[in-house]
C-alpha positions as CSV (number, residue, x, y, z in Angstrom):
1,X,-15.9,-15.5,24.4
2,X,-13.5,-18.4,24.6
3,X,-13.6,-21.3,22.2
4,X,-11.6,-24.0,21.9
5,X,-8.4,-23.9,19.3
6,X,-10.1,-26.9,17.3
7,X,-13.3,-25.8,17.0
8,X,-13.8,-23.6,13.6
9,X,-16.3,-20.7,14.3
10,X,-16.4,-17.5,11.9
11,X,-17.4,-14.8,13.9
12,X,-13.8,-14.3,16.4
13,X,-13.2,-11.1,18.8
14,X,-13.5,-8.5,19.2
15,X,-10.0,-7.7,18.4
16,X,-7.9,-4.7,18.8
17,X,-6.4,-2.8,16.0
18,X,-3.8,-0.2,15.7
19,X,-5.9,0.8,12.5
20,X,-9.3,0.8,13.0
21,X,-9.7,0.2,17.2
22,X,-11.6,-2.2,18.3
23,X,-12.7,-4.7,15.8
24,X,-15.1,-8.0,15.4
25,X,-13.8,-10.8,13.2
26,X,-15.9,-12.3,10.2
27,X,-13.9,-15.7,8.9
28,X,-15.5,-16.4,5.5
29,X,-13.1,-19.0,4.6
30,X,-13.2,-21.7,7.4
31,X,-10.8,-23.9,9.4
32,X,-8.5,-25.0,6.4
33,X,-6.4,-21.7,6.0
34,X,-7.0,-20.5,2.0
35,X,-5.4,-18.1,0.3
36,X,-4.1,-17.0,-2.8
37,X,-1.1,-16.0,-1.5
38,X,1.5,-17.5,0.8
39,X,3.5,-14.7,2.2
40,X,6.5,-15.5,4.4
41,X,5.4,-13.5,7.2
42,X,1.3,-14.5,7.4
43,X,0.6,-14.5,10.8
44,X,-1.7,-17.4,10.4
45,X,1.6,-19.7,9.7
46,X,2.3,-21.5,6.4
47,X,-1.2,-21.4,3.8
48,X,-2.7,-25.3,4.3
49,X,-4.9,-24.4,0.4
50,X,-3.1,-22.1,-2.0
51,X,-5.6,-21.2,-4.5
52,X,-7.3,-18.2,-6.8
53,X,-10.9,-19.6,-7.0
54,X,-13.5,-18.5,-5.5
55,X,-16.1,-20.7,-3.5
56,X,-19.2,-21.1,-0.7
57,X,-16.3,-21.7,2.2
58,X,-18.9,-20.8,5.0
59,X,-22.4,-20.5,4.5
60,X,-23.9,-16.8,5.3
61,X,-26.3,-18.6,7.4
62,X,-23.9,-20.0,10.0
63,X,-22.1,-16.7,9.9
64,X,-25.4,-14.7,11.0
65,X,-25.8,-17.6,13.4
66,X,-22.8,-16.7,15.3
67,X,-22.9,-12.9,14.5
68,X,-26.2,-12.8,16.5
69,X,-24.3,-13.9,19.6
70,X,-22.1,-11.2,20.0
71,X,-25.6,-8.6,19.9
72,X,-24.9,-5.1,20.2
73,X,-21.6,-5.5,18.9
74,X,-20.0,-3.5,21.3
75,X,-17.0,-2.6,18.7
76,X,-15.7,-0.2,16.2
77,X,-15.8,-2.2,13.1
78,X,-16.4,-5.3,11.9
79,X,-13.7,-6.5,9.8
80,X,-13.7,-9.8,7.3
81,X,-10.6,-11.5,7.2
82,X,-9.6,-14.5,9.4
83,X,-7.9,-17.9,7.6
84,X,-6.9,-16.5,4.1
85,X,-8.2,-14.0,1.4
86,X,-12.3,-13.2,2.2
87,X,-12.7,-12.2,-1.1
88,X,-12.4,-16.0,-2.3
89,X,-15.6,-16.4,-0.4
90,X,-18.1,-16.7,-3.5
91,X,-20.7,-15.4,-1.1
92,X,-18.9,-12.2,0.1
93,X,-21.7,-9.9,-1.5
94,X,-24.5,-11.6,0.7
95,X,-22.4,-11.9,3.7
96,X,-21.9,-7.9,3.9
97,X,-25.1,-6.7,2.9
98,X,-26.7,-9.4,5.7
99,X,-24.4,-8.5,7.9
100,X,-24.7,-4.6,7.5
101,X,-28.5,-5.3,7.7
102,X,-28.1,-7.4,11.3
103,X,-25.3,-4.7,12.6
104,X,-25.9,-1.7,11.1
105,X,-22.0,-1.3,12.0
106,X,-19.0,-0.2,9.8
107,X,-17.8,-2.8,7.5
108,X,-13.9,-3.3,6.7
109,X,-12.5,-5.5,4.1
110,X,-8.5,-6.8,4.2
111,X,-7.2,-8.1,0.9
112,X,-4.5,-8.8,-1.0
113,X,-6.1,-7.3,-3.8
114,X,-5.6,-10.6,-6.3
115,X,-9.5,-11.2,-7.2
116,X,-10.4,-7.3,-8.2
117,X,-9.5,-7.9,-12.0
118,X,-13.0,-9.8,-10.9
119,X,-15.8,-7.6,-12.1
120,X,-18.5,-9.5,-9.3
121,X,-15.8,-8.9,-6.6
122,X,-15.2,-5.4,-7.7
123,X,-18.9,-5.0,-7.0
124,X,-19.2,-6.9,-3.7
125,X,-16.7,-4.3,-1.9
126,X,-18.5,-1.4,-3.3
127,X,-21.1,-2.3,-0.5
128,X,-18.1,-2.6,2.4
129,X,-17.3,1.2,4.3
130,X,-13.5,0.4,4.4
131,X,-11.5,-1.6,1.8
132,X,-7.7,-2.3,3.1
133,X,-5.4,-3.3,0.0
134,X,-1.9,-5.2,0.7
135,X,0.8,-4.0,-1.6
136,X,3.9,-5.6,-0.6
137,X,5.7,-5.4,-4.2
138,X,6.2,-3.4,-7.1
139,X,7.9,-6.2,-9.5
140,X,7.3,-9.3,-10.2
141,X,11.1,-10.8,-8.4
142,X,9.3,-8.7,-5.1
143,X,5.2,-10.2,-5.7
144,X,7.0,-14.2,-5.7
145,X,9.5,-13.7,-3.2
146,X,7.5,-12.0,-0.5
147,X,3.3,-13.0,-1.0
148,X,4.8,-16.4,-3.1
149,X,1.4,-16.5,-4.7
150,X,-0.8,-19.7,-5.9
151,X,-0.1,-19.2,-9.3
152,X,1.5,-16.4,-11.7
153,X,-0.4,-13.4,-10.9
154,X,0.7,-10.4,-13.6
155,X,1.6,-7.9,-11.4
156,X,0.3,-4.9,-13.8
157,X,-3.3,-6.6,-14.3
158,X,-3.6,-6.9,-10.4
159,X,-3.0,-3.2,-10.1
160,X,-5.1,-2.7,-13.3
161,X,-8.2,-4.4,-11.2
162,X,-6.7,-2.0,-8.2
163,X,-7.3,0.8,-10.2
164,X,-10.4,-0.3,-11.4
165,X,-11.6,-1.1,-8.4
166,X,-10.7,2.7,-6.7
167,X,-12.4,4.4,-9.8
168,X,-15.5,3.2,-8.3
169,X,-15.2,3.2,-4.9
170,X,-17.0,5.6,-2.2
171,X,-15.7,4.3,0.6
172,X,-12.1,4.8,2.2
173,X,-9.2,3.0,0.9
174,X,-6.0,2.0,2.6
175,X,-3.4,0.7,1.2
176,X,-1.1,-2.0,3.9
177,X,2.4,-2.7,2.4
178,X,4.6,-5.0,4.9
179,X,8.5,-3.4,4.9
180,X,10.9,-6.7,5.4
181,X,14.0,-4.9,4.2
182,X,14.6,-1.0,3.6
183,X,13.7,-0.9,-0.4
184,X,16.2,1.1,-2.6
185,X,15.5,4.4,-3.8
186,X,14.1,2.7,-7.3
187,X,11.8,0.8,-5.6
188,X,10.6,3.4,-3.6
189,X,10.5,5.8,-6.7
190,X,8.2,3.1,-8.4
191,X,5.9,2.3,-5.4
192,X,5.3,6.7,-5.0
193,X,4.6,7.0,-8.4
194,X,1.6,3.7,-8.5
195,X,0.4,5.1,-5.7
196,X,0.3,9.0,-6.8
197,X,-1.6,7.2,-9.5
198,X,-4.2,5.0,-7.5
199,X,-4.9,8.0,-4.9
200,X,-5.7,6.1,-1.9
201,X,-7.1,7.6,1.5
202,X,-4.3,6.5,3.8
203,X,-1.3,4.3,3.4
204,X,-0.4,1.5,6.3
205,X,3.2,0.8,6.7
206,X,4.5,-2.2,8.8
207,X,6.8,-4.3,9.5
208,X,6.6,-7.7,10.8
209,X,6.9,-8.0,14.7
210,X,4.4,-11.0,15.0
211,X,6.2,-14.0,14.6
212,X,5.0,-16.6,12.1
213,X,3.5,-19.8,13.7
214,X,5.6,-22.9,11.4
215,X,2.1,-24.3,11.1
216,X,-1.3,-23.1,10.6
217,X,-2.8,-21.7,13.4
218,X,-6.6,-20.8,13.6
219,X,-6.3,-18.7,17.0
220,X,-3.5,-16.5,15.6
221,X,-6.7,-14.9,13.7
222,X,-6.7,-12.6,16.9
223,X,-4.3,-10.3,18.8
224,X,-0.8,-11.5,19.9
225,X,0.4,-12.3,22.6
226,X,4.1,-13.2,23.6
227,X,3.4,-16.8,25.1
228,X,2.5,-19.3,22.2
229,X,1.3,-23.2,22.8
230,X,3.1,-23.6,19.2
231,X,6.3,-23.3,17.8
232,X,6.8,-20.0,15.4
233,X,9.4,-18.5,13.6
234,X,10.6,-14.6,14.9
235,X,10.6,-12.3,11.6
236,X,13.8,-9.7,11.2
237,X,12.3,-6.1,11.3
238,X,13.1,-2.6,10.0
239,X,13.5,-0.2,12.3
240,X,10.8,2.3,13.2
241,X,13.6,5.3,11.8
242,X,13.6,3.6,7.9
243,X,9.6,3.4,8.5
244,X,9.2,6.7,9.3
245,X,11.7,7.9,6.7
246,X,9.4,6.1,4.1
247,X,6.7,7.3,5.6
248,X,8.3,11.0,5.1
249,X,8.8,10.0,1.6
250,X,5.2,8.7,0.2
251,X,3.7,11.9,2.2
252,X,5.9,14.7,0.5
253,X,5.7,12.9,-3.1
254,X,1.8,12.1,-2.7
255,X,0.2,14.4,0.4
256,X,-1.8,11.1,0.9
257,X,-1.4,10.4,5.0
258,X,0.6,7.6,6.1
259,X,0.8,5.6,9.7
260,X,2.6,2.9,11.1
261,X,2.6,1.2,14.2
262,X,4.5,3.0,16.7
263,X,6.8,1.1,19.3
């Protein structure tokens, strides 16, 4: 289903993942990227809105409205994410249980994990099958330099509202950590021992291959290709030998199964 690159529409796809296969798009935050993060290697290009509240972006309405046209959903998953962090939307909780209730398909979740110190948020996700957490830092020097977030987020209440939030969940949690530069052996001593204590169900390694567009892009929401009609940025990667030796690492510290994407 093509559409133009101007036109803002919140159901995108499908998509294909080397997580979770083949995958339909939800967009709860609209045209004007949003985020409470900025990271330096968001595929969507620099974050137009850097921001921590939480609003009606797109109506659960107009996403039904568009959901309807992609009947049977012919796809894995269906996966909210698209132009920032979906868990800004103020109507996530309606938007997943009317779109589990049209579907009746697997629901994944991608966040950064900033809003779960949020008690209502907490409770929205309970209702999603799959919740993927990004964890790209373990101090506070890592949290500003990589995600650069909207404001000063304590890093030790985010993973407070982390831990809250797994306590809770029935689902299956990943957690998605972007590797920009091979960590030290403190870092990595840190990171195995938070996530010993969370107890996740899989853990997502990656490095950034996709380039970064210099500006916001609303069709980088989907897969890459190698021709772009915009200018972008090409990110420096670790090589797939420190992934997997990381990889080695978190398994034999935490038994907890780890997978990145292979070459």
């Amino acid at each position: 289903m093509t559409k133009s690159t101007d036109e803002f529409i919140p159901v995108y796809g499908p998509v294909k993942s080397w997580r979770y296969g083949r995958s339909l798009g939800i967009d709860p935050i609209g045209k004007i990227s949003t985020c409470s993060f900025n990271c330096v290697y968001c595929q969507l290009g620099e974050i137009e809105q850097k921001t921590s509240d939480r609003s009606i972006y797109v109506s659960t309405a107009e996403i039904l409205l568009e959901l309807q046209k992609f009947a049977p959903w012919d796809v894995d998953i269906i996966t909210l994410s698209g132009s920032g962090e979906p868990t800004l939307a103020l109507n996530l909780k309606d938007i997943l249980k009317e779109t589990k209730k049209l579907t009746n398909k697997p629901i994944l979740i991608l966040t950064n994990g900033t809003t779960l110190t949020n008690l209502e948020v907490r409770l929205a996700l309970n209702l999603a099958d799959k919740v993927s957490i990004k964890i790209d830092a373990v101090n506070q020097r890592q949290l500003q330099g990589i995600n650069r977030p909207a404001k000063t987020f304590n890093l030790s209440d985010m993973w407070g509202g982390i831990q809250e939030f797994r306590e809770k969940y029935q689902g299956k949690l990943a957690i998605q950590t972007m590797i920009l530069s091979p960590w030290n052996l403190q870092t990595k001593a840190e990171y195995i021992s938070s996530i010993k204590s969370l107890k996740p169900d899989e853990i997502q390694l990656n490095t950034p291959r996709r380039p970064k567009p210099l500006k916001h892009q609303l069709d980088a929401r989907g897969n890459h290709t190698e021709f772009h009609p915009y200018a972008v940025q090409k990110l420096k990667c670790v090589s797939q030998e420190i992934l997997q030796e990381f990889a080695d690492d978190i398994y034999t510290n935490t038994n907890i199964p780890v997978r990145y994407k292979q070459k």
